[in-house]
DRENLO-557664 format. One record per residue: residue in three letters; x, y, z of N, C-alpha, C in turn. Coordinates in steps of 0.2 Angstrom, whole numbers, plus 5000, padded with zeros to 4 digits. Example, Ala and Ser with C-alpha at 12.3 -4.5 7.8 and 13.67 -1.06 7.14 Angstrom:
BEGIN
{rec "Ala",{5066,4972,5039},{5062,4978,5039},{5066,4984,5039}};
{rec "Ser",{5064,4989,5035},{5068,4995,5036},{5064,5000,5039}};
***
This chain:
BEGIN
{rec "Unk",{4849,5062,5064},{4844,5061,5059},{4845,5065,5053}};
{rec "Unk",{4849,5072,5055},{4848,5074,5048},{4853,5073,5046}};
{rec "Unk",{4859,5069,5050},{4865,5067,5045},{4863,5060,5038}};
{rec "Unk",{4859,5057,5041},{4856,5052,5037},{4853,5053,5033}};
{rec "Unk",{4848,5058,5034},{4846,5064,5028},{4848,5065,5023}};
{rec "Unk",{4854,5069,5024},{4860,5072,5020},{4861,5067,5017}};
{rec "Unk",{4865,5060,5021},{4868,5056,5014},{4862,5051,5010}};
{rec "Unk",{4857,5050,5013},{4851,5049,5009},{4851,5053,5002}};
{rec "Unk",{4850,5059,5003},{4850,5065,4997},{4854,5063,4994}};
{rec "Unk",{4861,5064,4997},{4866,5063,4991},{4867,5056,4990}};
{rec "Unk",{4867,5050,4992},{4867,5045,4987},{4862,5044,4981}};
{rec "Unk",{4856,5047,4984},{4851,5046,4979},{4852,5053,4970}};
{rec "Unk",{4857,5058,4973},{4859,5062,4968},{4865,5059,4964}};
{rec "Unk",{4868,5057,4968},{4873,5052,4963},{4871,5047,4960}};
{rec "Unk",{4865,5043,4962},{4861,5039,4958},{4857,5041,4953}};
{rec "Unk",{4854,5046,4952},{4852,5050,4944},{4857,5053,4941}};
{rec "Unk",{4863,5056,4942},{4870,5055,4937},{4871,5052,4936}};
{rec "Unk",{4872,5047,4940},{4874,5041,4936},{4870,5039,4930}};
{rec "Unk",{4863,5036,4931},{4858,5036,4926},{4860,5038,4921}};
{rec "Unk",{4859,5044,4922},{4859,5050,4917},{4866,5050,4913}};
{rec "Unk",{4871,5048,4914},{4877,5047,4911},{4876,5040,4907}};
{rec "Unk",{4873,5035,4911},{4873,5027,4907},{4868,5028,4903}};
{rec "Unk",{4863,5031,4903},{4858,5033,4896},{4862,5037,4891}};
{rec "Unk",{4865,5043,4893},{4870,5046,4889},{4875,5040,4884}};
{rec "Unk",{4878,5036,4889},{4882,5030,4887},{4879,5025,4881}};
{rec "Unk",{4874,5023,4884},{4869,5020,4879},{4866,5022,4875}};
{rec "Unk",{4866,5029,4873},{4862,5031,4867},{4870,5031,4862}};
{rec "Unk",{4875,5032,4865},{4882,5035,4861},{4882,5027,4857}};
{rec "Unk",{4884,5021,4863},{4885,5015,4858},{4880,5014,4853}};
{rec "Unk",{4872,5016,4854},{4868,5014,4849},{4870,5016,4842}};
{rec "Unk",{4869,5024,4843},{4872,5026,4840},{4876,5024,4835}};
{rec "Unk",{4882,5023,4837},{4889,5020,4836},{4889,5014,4832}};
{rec "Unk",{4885,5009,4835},{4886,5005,4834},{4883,5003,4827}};
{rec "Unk",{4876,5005,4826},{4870,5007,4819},{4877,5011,4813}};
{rec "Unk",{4880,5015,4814},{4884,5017,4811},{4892,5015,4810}};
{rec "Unk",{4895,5013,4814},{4901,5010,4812},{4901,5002,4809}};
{rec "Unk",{4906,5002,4802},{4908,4995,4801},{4913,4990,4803}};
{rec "Unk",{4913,4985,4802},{4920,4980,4804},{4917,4977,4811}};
{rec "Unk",{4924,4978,4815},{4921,4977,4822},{4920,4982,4826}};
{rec "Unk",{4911,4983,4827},{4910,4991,4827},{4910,4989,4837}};
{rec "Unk",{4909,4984,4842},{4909,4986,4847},{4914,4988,4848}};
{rec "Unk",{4921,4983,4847},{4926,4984,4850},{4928,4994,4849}};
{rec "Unk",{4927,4995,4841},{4929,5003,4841},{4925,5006,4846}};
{rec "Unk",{4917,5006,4847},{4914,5010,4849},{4916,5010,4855}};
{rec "Unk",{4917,5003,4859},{4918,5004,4865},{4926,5008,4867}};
{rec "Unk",{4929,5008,4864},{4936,5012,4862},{4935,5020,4864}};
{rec "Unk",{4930,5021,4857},{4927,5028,4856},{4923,5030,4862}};
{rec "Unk",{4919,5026,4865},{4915,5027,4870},{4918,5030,4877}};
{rec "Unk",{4926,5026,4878},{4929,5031,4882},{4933,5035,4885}};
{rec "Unk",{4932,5038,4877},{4936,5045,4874},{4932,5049,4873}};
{rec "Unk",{4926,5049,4875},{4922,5056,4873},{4917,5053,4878}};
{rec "Unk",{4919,5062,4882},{4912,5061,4888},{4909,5070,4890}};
{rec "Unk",{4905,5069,4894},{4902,5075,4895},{4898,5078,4887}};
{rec "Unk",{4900,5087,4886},{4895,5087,4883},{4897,5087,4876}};
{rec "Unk",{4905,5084,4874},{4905,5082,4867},{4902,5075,4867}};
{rec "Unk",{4900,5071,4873},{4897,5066,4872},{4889,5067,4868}};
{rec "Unk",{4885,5072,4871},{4879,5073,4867},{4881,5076,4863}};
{rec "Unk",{4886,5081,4859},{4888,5084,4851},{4888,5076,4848}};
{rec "Unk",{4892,5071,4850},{4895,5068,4845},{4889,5063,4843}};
{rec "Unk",{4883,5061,4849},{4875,5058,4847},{4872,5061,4844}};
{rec "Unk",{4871,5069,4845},{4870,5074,4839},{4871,5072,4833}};
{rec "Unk",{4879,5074,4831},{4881,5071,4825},{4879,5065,4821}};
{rec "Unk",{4880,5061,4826},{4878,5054,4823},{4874,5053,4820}};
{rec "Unk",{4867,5056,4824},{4862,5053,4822},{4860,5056,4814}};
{rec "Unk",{4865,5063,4815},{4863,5067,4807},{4864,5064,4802}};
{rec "Unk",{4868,5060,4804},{4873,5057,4799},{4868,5050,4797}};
{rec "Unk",{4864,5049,4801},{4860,5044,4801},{4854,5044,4797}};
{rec "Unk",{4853,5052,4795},{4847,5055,4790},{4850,5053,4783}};
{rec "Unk",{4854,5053,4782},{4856,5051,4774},{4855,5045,4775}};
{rec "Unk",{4850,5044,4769},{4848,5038,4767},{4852,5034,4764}};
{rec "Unk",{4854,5039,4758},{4858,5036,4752},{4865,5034,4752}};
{rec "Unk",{4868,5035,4761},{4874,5033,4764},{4880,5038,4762}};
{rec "Unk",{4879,5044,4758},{4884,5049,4757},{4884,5053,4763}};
{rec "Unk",{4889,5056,4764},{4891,5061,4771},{4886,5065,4770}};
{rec "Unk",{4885,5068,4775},{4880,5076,4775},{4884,5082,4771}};
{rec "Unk",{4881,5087,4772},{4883,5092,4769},{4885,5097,4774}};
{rec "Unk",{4891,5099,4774},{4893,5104,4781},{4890,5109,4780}};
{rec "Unk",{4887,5111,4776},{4882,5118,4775},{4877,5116,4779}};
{rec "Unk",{4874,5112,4779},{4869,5110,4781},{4868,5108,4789}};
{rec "Unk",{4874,5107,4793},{4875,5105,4799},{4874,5111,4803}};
{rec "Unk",{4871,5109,4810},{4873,5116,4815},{4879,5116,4820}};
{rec "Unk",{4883,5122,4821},{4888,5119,4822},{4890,5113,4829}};
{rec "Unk",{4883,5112,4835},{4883,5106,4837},{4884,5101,4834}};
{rec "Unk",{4881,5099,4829},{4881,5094,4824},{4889,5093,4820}};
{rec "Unk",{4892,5099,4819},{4898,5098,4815},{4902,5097,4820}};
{rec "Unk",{4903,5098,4829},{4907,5098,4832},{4908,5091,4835}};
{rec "Unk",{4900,5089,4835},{4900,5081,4837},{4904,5078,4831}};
{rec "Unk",{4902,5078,4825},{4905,5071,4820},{4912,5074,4822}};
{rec "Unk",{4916,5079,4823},{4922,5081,4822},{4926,5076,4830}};
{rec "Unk",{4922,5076,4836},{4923,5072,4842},{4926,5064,4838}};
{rec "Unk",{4921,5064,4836},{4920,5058,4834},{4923,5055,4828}};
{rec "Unk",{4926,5058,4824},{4930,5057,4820},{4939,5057,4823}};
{rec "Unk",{4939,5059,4827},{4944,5062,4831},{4945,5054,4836}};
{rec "Unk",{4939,5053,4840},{4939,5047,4843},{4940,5041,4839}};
{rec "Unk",{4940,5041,4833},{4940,5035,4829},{4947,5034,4828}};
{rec "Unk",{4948,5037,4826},{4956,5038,4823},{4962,5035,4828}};
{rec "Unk",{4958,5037,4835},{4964,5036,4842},{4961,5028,4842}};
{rec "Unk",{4958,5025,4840},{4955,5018,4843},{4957,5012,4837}};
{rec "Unk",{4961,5017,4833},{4961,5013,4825},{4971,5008,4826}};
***
């Protein structure tokens, strides 16, 4: 019984990792997707599997700041946290490999 237990626990803790990466995942393509041109799936899905763990929430960070400029010019790296400058930096790094 408690071997059953056991893998009860752990399947069900693999299954909130999991979750918890496929939200991660899904927040990066939205992301990605609202902010790249052309043909933004195929890059993003490109980009998407070149950036994981925790440059994967730097580079949502990033995005999204980039997503505060209204007027479409780049942010100002003054004004970035370095979270923020290291995510666009993932990110601009993962563009480049998918181009």
């Amino acid at each position: 019984m408690r071997i059953v237990s056991r893998g009860l626990g752990a399947a069900a803790s693999i299954l909130v990792l999991g979750l918890s990466f496929s939200a991660s995942a899904d927040d990066f393509m939205q992301e990605c997707l609202s902010a790249t041109p052309g043909d933004a799936q195929k890059t993003c899905t490109c980009m998407s599997g070149q950036i994981s763990g925790a440059d994967r929430t730097d580079a949502v960070t990033g995005l999204r700041k980039t997503h505060v400029q209204a007027n479409g010019d780049a942010p100002d790296p003054a004004t970035l946290s370095p979270q923020e400058l290291k995510g666009l930096q993932v990110v601009v790094v993962a563009q480049a490999n998918c181009e």
